[in-house]
C-alpha positions as CSV (number, residue, x, y, z in Angstrom):
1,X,26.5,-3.3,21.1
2,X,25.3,-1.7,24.1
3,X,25.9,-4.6,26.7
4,X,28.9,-3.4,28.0
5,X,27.5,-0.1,28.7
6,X,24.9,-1.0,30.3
7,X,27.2,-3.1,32.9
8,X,29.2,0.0,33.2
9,X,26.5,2.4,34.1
10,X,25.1,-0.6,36.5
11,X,28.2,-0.4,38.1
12,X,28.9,3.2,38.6
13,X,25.1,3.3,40.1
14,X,25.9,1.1,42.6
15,X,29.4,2.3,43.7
16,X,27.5,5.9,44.2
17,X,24.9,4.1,46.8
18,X,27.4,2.3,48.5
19,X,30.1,5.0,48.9
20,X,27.1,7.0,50.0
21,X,25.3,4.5,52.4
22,X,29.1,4.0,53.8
23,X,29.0,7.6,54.5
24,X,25.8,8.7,55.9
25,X,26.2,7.2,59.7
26,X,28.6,4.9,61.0
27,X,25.8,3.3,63.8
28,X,24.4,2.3,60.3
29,X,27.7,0.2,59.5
30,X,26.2,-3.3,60.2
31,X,23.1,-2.8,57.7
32,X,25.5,-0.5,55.3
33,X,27.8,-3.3,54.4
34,X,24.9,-5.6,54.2
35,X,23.7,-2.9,51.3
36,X,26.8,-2.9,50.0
37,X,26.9,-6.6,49.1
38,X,23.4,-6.6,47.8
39,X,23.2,-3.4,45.9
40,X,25.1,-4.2,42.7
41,X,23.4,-7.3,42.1
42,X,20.3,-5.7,42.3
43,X,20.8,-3.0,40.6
44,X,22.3,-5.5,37.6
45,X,19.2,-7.5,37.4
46,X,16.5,-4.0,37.9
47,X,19.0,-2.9,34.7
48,X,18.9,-5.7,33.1
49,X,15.0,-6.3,33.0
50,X,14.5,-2.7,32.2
51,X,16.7,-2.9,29.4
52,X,14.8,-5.8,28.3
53,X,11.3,-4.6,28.7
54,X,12.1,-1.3,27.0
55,X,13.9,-3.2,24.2
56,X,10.7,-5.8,23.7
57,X,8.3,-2.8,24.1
58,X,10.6,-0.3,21.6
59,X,10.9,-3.8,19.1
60,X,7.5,-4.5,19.2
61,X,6.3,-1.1,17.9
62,X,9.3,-0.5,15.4
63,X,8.0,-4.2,14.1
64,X,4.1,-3.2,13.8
65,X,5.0,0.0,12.2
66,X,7.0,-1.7,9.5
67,X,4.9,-4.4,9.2
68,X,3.3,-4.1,5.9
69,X,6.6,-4.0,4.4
70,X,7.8,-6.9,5.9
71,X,5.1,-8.9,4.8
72,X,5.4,-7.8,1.0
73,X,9.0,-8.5,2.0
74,X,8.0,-12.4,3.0
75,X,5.6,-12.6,-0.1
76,X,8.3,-11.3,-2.9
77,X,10.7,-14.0,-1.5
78,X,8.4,-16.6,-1.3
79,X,6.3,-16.5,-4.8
80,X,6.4,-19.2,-7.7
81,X,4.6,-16.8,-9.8
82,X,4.3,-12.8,-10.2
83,X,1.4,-11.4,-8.4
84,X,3.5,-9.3,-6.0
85,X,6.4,-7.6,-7.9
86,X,6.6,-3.6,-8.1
87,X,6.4,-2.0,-4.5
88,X,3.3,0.3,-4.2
89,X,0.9,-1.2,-6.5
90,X,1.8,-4.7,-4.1
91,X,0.9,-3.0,-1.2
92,X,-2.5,-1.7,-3.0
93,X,-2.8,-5.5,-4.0
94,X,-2.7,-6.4,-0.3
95,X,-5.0,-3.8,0.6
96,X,-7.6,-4.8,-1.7
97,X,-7.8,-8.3,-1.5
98,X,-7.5,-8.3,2.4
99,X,-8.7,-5.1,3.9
100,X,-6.1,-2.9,6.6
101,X,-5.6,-6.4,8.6
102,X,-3.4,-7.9,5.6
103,X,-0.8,-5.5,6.9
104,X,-0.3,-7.3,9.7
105,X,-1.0,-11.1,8.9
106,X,1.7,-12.6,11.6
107,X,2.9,-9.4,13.5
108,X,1.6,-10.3,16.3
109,X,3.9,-13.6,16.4
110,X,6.5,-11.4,15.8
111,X,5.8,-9.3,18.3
112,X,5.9,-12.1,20.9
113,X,9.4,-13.7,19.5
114,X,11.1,-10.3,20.6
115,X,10.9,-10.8,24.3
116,X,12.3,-14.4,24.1
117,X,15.0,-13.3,21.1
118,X,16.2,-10.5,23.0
119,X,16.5,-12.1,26.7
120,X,18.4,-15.2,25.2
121,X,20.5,-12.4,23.0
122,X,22.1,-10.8,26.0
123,X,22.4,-13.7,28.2
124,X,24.0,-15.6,25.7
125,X,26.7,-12.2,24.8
126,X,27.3,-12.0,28.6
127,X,28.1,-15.5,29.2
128,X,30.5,-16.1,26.4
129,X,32.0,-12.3,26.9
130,X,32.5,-13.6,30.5
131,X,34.4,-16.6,29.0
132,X,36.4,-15.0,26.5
133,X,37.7,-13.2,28.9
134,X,38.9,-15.7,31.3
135,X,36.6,-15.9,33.4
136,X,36.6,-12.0,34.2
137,X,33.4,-9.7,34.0
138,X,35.3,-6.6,33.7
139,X,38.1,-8.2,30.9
140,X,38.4,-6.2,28.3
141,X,37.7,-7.9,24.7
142,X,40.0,-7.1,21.4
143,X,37.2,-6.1,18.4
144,X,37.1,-9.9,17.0
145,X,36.1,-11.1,20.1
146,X,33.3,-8.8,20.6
147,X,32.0,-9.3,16.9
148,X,32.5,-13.4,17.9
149,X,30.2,-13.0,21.0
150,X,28.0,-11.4,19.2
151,X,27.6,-13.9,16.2
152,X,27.4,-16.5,18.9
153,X,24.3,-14.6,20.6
154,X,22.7,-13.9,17.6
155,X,22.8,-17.4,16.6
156,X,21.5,-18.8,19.8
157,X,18.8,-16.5,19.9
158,X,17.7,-17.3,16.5
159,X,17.9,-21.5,16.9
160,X,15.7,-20.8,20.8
161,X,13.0,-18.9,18.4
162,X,13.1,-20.1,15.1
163,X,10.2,-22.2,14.6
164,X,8.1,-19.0,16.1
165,X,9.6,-17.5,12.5
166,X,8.6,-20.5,10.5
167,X,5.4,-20.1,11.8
168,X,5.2,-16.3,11.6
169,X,6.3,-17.0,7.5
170,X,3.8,-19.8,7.0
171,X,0.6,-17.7,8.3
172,X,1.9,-14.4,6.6
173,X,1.3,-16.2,3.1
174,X,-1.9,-18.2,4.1
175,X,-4.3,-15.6,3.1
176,X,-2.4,-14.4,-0.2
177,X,-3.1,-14.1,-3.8
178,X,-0.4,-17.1,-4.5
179,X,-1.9,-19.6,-5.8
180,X,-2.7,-22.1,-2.9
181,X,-5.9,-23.0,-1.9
182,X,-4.3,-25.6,0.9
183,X,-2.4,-22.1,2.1
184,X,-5.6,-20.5,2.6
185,X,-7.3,-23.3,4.4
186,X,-4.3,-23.3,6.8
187,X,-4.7,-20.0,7.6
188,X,-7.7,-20.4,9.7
189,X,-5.0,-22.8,12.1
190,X,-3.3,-20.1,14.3
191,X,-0.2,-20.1,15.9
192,X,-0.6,-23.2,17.4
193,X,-2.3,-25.2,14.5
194,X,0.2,-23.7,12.2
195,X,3.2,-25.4,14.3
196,X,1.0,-29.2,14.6
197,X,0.7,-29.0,11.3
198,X,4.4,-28.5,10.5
199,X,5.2,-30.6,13.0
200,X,3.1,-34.0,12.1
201,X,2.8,-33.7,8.3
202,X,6.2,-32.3,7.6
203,X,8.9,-34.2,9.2
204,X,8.8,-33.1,12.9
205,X,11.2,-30.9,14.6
206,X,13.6,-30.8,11.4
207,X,10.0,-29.5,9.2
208,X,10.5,-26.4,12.6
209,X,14.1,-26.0,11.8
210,X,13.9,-25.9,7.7
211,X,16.1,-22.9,6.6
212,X,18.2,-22.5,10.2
213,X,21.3,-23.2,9.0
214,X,21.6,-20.3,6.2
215,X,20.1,-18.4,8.8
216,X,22.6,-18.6,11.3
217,X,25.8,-18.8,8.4
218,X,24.6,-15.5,7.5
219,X,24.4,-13.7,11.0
220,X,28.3,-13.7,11.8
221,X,28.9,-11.8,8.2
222,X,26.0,-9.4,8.7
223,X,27.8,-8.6,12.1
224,X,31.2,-8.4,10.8
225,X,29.9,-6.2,7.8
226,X,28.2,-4.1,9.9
227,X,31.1,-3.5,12.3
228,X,33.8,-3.0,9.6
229,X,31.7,-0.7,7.8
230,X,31.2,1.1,11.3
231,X,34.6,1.8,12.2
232,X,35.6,2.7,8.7
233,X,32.9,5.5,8.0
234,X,33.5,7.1,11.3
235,X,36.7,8.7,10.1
236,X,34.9,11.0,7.9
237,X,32.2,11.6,10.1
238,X,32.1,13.9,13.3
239,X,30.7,10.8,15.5
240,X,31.6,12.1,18.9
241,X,29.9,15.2,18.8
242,X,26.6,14.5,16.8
243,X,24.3,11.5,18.0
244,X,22.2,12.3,14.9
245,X,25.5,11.3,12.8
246,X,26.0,8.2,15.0
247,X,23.2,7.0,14.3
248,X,23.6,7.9,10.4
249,X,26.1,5.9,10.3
250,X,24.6,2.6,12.2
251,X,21.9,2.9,10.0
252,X,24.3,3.2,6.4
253,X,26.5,0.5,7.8
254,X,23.1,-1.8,9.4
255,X,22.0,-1.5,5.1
256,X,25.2,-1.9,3.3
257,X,25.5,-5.1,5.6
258,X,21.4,-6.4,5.2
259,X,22.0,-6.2,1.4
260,X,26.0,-7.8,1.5
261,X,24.3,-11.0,3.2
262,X,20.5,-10.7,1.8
263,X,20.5,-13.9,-0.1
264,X,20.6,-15.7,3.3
265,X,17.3,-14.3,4.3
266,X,15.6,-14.9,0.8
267,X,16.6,-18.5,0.7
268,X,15.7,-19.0,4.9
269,X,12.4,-17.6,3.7
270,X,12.3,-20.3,0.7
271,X,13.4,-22.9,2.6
272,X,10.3,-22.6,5.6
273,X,7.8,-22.7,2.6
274,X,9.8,-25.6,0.9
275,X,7.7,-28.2,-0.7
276,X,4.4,-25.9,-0.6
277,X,4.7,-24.5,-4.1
278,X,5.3,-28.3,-5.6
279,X,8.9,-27.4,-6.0
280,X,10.8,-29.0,-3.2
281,X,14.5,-28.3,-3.0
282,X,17.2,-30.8,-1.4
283,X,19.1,-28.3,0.8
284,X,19.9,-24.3,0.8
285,X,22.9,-25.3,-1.8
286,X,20.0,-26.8,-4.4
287,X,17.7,-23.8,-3.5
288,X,20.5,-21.4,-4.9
289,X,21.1,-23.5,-8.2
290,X,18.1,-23.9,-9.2
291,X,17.3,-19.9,-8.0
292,X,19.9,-18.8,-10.2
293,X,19.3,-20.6,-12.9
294,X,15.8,-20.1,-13.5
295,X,15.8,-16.5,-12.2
296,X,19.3,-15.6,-12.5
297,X,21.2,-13.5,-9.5
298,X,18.4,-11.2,-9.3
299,X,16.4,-14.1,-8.0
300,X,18.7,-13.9,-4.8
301,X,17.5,-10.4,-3.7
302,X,13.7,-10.6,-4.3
303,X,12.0,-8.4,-1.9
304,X,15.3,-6.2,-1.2
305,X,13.5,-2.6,-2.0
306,X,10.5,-3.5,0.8
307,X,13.9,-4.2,2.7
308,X,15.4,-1.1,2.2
309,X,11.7,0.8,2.9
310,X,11.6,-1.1,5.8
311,X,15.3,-0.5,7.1
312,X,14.9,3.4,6.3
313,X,10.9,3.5,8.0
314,X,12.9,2.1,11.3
């Protein structure tokens, strides 16, 4: 992760001004020491926001460009019958029935969850990195911790923004060729209707938080993958000298690790449309039995090529 280098370069920023500011003219000294106490912080927060704003801004346009294969992703996980199966002549199929704007039924919602994901993401990896290590900013953390702050963020951000998903998934499927008439009514609702509806016909906040748990069991083994994976291809490849390779590598390890824990994702995805396709499943353990055994394992990884076309367009 890039947290810690972004502290780092905040930090050698500001020890150039003040060593500077120090330097220019002692008649200064009163207003240079004031500097000197107020520069790092401001330079950390100034980092900070623009590491956010460009991360939002950079998420938000990888998201809209890979939109139309995360939808068919959504759809393929979702369906009770086969109307979206093979990957091109699904996206036609989308196309066709619901002009250039099917694309991006529910980017926009996903769009806006970035901002929120990624602020509670990084204040969530700096506070427990602070406590794991003792209360020290600067302490350095062994590999496990690091991959356990970062399974901790990831599931904090996810439980602050999840029903924003939810919603996102519901609307996505609203206007498709599934079957469901009430879907399509519900997809003149909007964000906002969406999440009433959920929310007093449903079962309340649990109806928001259907599919949360898998979610968040299957972040810390994506992370873990990804880092093992990480460390053991860079060996073999000249990392150090060749960004291009670097990020080669991220992006081999980022889909070896998507498809080790993908099953999470397809039953999260069944679990926020539970009920809707008559079929209503008791938990995420239910949802795999009766997955398997009417689809077999296959049924766990519906949806994975528009997840690889998606994972290789970013």
């Amino acid at each position: 992760m890039a947290y810690s280098d972004l502290r780092g370069e905040s930090g050698e920023q500001s020890g150039n001004l003040n060593g500077g500011n120090s330097g220019s003219n002692s008649s200064n000294l009163n207003n240079t020491s004031k500097t000197t106490t107020t520069t790092p912080t401001h330079l950390q927060s100034r980092k900070i926001m623009e590491w956010l704003l460009a991360g939002g801004i950079s998420g938000a346009a990888s998201r809209t460009a890979v939109s139309p294969m995360e939808r068919l992703k959504i759809l393929q996980q979702v369906q009770s019958n086969s109307e979206y199966t093979r990957f091109w002549p699904s996206l036609l199929k989308m196309y066709t029935e619901e002009g250039f704007k099917g694309f991006y039924r529910g980017n926009y919602l996903n769009c806006l969850r970035i901002f929120p994901y990624s602020g509670i993401q990084f204040s969530t990896y700096e506070v427990v990195k602070v406590f794991l290590g003792g209360g020290r900013k600067d302490a350095h953390l062994s590999n496990l911790e690091r991959l356990s702050a970062g399974a901790i963020a990831g599931c904090a951000s996810v439980t602050a923004t999840y029903p924003l998903d939810l919603v996102r998934s519901r609307l996505s499927i609203a206007t498709a060729s599934l079957g469901l008439e009430s879907s399509r009514r519900d997809a003149q609702l909007g964000i906002l209707g969406m999440g009433k509806k959920v929310y007093y016909e449903e079962g309340g906040i649990r109806a928001l938080y259907r599919g949360s748990v898998v979610s968040c069991a299957g972040i810390a083994p994506y992370v873990g993958c990804s880092f093992a994976i990480y460390e053991a291809l860079k060996p073999y490849v000249p990392v150090e000298s060749n960004r291009c390779m670097t990020l080669l590598i991220g992006a081999v390890s980022g889909t070896i690790s998507q498809t080790i824990t993908y099953p999470c994702d397809v039953l999260r995805r069944k679990m926020q449309v539970n009920g809707i396709f008559g079929l209503k499943y008791d938990g995420s353990i239910d949802a795999v039995r009766h997955i398997v055994k009417s689809e077999g394992v296959k049924g766990l990884y519906r949806g994975i090529v528009a997840n690889w076309m998606k994972g290789g367009s970013q």
